[in-house]
Structures are given as structure tokens and as C-alpha cells.
Biotite code that builds the C-alpha atoms (Angstrom):
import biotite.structure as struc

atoms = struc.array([
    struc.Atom([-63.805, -62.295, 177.079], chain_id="A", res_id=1, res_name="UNK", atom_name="CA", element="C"),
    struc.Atom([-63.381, -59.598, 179.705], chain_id="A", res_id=2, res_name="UNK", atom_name="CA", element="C"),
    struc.Atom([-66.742, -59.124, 181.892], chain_id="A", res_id=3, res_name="UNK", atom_name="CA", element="C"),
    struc.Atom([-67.289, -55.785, 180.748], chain_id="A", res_id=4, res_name="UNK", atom_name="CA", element="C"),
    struc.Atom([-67.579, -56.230, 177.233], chain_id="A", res_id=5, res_name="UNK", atom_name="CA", element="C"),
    struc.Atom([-70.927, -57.550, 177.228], chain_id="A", res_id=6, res_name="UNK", atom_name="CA", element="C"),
    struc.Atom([-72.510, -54.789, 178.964], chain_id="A", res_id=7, res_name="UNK", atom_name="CA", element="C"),
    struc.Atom([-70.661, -52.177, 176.817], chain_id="A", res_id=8, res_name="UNK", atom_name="CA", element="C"),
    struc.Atom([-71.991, -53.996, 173.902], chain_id="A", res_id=9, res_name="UNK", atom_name="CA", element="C"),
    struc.Atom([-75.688, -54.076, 175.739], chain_id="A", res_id=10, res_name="UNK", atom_name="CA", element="C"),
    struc.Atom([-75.402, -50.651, 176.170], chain_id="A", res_id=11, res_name="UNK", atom_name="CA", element="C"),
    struc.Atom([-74.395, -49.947, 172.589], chain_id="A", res_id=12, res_name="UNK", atom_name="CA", element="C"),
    struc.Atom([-76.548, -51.879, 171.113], chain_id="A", res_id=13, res_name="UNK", atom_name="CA", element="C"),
    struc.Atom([-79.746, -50.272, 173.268], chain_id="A", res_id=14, res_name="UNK", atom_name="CA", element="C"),
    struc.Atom([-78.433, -46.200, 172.472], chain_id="A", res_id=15, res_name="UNK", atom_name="CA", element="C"),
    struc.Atom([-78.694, -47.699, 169.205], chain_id="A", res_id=16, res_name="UNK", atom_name="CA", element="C"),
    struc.Atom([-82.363, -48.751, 168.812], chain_id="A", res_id=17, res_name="UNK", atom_name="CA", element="C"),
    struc.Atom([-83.112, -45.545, 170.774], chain_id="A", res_id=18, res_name="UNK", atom_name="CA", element="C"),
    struc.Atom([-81.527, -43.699, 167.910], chain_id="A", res_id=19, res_name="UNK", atom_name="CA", element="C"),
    struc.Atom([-83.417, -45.674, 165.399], chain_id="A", res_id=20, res_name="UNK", atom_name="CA", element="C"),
    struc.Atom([-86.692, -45.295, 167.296], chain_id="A", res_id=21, res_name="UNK", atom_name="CA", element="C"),
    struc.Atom([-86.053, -41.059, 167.311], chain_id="A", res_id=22, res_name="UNK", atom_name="CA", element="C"),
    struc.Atom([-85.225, -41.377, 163.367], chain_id="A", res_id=23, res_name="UNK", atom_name="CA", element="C"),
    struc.Atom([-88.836, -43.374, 162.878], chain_id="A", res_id=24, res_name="UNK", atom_name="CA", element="C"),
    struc.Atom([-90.643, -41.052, 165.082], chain_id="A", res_id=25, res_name="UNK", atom_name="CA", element="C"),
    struc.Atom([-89.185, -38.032, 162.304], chain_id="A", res_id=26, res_name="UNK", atom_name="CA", element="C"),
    struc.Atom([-89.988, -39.974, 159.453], chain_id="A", res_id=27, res_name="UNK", atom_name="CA", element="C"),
    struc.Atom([-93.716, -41.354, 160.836], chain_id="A", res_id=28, res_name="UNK", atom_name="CA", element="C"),
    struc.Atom([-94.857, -37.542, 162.044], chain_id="A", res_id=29, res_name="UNK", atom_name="CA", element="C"),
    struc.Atom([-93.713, -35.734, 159.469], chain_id="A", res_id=30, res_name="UNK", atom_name="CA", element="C"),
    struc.Atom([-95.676, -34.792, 156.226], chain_id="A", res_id=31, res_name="UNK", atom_name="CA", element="C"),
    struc.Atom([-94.842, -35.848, 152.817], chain_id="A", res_id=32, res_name="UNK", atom_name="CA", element="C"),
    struc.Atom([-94.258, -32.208, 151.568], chain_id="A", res_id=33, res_name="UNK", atom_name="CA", element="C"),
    struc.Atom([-91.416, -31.128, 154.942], chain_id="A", res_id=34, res_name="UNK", atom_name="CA", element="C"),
    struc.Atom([-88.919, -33.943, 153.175], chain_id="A", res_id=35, res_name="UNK", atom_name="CA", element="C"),
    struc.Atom([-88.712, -30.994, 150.981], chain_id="A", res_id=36, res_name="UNK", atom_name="CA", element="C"),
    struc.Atom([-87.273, -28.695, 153.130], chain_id="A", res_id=37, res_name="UNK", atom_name="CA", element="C"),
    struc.Atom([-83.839, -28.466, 154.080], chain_id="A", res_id=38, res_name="UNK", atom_name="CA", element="C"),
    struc.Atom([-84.311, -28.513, 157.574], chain_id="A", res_id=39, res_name="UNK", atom_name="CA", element="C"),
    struc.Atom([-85.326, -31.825, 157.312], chain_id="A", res_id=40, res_name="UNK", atom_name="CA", element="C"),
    struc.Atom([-82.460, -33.083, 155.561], chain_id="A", res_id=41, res_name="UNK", atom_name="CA", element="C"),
    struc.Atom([-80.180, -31.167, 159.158], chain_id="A", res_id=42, res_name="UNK", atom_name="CA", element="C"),
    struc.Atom([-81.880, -33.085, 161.375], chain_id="A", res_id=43, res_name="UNK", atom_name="CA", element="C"),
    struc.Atom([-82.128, -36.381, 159.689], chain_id="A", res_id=44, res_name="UNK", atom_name="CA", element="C"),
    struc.Atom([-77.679, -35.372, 159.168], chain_id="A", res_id=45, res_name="UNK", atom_name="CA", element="C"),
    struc.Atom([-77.794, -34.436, 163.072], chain_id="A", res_id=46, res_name="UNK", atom_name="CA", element="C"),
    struc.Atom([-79.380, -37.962, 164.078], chain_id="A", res_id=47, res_name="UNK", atom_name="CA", element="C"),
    struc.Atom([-76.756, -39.417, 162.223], chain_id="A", res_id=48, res_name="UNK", atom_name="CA", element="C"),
    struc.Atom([-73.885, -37.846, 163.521], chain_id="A", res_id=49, res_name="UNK", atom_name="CA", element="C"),
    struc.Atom([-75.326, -38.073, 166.673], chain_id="A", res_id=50, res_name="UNK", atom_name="CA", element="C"),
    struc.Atom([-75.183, -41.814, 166.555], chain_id="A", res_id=51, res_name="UNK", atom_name="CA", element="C"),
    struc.Atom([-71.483, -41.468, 165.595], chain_id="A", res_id=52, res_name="UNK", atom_name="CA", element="C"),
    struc.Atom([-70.876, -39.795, 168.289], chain_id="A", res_id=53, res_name="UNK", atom_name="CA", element="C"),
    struc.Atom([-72.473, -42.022, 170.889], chain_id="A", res_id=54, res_name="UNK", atom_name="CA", element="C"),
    struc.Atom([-70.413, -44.767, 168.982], chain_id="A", res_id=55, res_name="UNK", atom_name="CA", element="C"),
    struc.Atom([-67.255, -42.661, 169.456], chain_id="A", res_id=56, res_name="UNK", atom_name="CA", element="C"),
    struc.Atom([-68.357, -42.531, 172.856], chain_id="A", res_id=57, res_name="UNK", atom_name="CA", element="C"),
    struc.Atom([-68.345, -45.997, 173.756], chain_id="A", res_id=58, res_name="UNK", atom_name="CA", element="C"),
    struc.Atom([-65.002, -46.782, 171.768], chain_id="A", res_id=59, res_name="UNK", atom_name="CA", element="C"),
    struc.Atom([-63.222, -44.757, 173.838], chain_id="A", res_id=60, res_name="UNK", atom_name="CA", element="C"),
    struc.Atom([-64.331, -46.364, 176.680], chain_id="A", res_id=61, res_name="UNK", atom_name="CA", element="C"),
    struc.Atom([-63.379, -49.748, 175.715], chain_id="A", res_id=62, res_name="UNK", atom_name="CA", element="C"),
    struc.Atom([-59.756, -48.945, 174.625], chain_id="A", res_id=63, res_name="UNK", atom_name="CA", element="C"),
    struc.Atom([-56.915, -47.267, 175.789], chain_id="A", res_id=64, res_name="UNK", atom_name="CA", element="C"),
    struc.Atom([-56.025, -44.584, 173.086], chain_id="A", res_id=65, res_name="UNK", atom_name="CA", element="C"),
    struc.Atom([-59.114, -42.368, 172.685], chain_id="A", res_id=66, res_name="UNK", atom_name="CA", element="C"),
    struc.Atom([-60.251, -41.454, 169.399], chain_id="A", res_id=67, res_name="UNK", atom_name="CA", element="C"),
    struc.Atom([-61.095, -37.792, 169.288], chain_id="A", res_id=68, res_name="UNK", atom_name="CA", element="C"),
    struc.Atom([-64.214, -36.166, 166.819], chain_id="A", res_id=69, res_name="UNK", atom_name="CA", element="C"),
    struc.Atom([-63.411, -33.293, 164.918], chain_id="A", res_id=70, res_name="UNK", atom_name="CA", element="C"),
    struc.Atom([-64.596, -30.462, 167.169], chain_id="A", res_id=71, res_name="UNK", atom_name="CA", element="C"),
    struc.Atom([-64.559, -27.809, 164.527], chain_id="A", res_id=72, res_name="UNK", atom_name="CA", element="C"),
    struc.Atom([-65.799, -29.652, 161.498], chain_id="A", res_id=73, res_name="UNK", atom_name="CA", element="C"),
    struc.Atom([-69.086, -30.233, 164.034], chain_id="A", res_id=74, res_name="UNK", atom_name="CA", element="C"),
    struc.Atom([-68.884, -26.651, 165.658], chain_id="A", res_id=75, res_name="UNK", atom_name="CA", element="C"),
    struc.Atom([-68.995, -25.666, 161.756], chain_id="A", res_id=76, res_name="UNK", atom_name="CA", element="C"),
    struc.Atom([-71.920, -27.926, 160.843], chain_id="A", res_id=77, res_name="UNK", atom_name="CA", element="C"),
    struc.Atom([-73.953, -26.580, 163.611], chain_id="A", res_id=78, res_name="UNK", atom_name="CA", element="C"),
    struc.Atom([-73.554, -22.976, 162.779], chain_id="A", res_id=79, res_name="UNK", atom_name="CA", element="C"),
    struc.Atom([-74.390, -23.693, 158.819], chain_id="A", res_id=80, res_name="UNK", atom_name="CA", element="C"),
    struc.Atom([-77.446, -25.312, 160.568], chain_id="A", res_id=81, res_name="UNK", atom_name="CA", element="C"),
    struc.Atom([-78.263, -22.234, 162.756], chain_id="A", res_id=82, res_name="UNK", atom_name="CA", element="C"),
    struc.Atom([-77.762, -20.432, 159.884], chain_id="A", res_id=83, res_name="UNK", atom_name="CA", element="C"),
    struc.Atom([-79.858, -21.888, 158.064], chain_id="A", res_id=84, res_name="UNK", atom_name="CA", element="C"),
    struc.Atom([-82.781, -22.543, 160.763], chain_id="A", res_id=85, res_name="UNK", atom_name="CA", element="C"),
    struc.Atom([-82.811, -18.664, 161.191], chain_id="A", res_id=86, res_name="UNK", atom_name="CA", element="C"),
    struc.Atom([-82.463, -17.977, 157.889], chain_id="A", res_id=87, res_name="UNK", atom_name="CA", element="C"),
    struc.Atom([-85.605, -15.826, 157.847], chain_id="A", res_id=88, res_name="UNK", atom_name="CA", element="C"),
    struc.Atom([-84.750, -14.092, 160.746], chain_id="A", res_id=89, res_name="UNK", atom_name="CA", element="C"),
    struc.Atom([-81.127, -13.217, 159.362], chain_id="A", res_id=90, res_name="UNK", atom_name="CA", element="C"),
    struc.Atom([-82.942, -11.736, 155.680], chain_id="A", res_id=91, res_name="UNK", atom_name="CA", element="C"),
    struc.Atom([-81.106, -14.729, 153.888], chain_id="A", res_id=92, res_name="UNK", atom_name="CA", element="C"),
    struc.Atom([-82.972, -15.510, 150.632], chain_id="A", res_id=93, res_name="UNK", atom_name="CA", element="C"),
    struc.Atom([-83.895, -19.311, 149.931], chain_id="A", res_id=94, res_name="UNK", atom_name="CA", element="C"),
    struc.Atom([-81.074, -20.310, 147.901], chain_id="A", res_id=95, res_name="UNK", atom_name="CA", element="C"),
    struc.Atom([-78.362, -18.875, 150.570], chain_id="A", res_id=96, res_name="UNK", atom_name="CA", element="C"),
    struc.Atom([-80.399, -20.849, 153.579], chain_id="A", res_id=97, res_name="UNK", atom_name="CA", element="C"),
    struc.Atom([-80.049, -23.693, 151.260], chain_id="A", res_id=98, res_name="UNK", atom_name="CA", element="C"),
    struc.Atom([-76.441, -23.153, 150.825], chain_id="A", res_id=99, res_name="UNK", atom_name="CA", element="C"),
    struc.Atom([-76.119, -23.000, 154.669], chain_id="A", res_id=100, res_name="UNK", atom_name="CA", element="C"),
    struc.Atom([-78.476, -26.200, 155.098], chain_id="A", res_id=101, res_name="UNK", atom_name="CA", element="C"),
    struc.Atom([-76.224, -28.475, 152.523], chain_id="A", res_id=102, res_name="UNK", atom_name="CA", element="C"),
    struc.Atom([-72.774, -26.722, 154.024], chain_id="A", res_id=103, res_name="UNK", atom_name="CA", element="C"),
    struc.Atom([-74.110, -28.350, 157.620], chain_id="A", res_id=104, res_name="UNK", atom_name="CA", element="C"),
    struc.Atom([-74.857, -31.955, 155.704], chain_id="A", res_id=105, res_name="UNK", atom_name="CA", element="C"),
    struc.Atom([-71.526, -31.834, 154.184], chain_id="A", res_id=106, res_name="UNK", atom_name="CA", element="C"),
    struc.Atom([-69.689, -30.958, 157.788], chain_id="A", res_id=107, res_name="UNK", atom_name="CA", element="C"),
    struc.Atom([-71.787, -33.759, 159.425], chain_id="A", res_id=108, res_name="UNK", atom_name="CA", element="C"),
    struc.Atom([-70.838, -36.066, 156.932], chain_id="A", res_id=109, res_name="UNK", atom_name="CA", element="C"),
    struc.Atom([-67.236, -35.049, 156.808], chain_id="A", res_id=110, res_name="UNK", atom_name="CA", element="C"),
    struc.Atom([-66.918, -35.462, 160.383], chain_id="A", res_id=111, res_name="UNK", atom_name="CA", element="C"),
    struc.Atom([-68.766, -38.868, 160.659], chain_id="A", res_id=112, res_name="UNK", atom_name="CA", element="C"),
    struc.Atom([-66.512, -39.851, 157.255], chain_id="A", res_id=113, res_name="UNK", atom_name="CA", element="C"),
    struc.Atom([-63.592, -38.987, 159.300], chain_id="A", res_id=114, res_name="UNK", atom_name="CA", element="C"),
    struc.Atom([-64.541, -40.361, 162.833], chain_id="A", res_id=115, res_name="UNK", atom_name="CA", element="C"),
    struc.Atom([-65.363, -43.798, 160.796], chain_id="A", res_id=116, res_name="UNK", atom_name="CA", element="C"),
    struc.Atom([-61.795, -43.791, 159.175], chain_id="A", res_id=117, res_name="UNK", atom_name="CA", element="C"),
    struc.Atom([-60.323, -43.581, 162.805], chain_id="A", res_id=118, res_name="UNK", atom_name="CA", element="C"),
    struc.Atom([-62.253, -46.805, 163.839], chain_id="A", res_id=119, res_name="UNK", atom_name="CA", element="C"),
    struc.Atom([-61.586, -48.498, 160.756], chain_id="A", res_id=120, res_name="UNK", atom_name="CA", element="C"),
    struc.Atom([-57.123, -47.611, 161.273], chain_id="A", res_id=121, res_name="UNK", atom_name="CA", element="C"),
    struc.Atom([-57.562, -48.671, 164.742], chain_id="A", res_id=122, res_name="UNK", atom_name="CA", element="C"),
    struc.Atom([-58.855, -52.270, 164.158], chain_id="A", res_id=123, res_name="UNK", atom_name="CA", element="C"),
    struc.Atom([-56.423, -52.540, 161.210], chain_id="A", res_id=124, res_name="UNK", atom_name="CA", element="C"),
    struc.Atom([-53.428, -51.678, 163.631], chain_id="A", res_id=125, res_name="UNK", atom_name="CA", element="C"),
    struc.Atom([-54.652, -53.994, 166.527], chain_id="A", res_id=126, res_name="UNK", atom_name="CA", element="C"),
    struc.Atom([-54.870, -57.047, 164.068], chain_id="A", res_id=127, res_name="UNK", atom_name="CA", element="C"),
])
């Protein structure tokens, strides 16, 4: 086992729990009624991907061909989730911001979905 496995894995495994601990902190501090909103369901989607990311992030340190995230499936998400943030702002009704907040799920997801089937072809082609 090379030497610098273990402390990837450390490392990993401790962006991980920090992750967690930023989810909890949402989900402790935030009132019943804001699970409602759409906003909440973009940042909960943001966490996420965010972990993905980090996860991408040590991959590609560990092995020689990089996996690379879909830069415009998350460029996409973000602006739904702009959009949707300053919905008010804009003069978007309610059911367009919620449009715009389930269009930046559905990138986040997509993106994530995809980054995941990368990891998952990788492992089956090094076996």
C-alpha cells in the first residue's frame, strides 16, 4: 500500500465529516416552515454537489487520468440558482423562480449523476 494513500484517505474522509457537519448546521438552524422554500432545496443540492466535487478532487489526485466535472452543466445550475435567489429582484412570479430553483436541482444532480458514472467506469476498467 503506497504511503500516501492513507493520508489521502484521512483527508477524504475529514472534508467529509466537515461536509456533513455544514449539512446539520442547515438542517438544525433552520425553521420547519423554510424546508418549504425552494431555496432550501439549492443549497441542500449545492452541499451535495459540493461534496462531489471535493471527491472529484481527491480522485484526481490519486490517479493518473483525471476525471473532469461537467463545467457547464454546473455553470448552468448556478445561474438557475441565481435566478432563482433574485427572483424578486428580476419581477419573476413564484412559479417561474420555482422553475429556476428545480432547473438548478436537476443540473446539480445531472452533474453529480454524471461525475459518479466516471468513478464507477474507472474502477470497472482498472479491475
Amino acid at each position: 500500500m503506497p504511503e500516501s494513500q492513507p493520508n489521502s484517505r484521512r483527508w477524504t474522509v475529514i472534508a467529509s465529516a466537515l461536509l456533513c457537519g455544514g449539512l446539520g448546521l442547515v438542517i438544525i438552524y433552520t425553521k420547519r416552515s423554510a424546508f418549504f422554500s425552494p431555496l432550501a432545496v439549492v443549497v441542500v443540492a449545492a452541499i451535495g454537489l459540493a461534496a462531489v466535487l471535493l471527491q472529484l478532487r481527491y480522485y484526481n489526485r490519486e490517479h493518473g487520468n483525471p476525471i473532469h466535472a461537467p463545467v457547464w452543466m454546473n455553470v448552468v445550475g448556478v445561474l438557475f440558482a441565481l435566478t432563482a435567489l433574485f427572483s424578486d429582484l428580476l419581477g419573476l412570479n413564484w412559479q417561474i423562480a420555482e422553475l429556476m430553483a428545480l432547473g438548478a436541482v436537476g443540473s446539480f444532480a445531472i452533474s453529480s449523476a454524471m461525475i459518479l458514472h466516471a468513478f464507477r467506469k474507472h474502477r470497472a476498467i482498472s479491475k
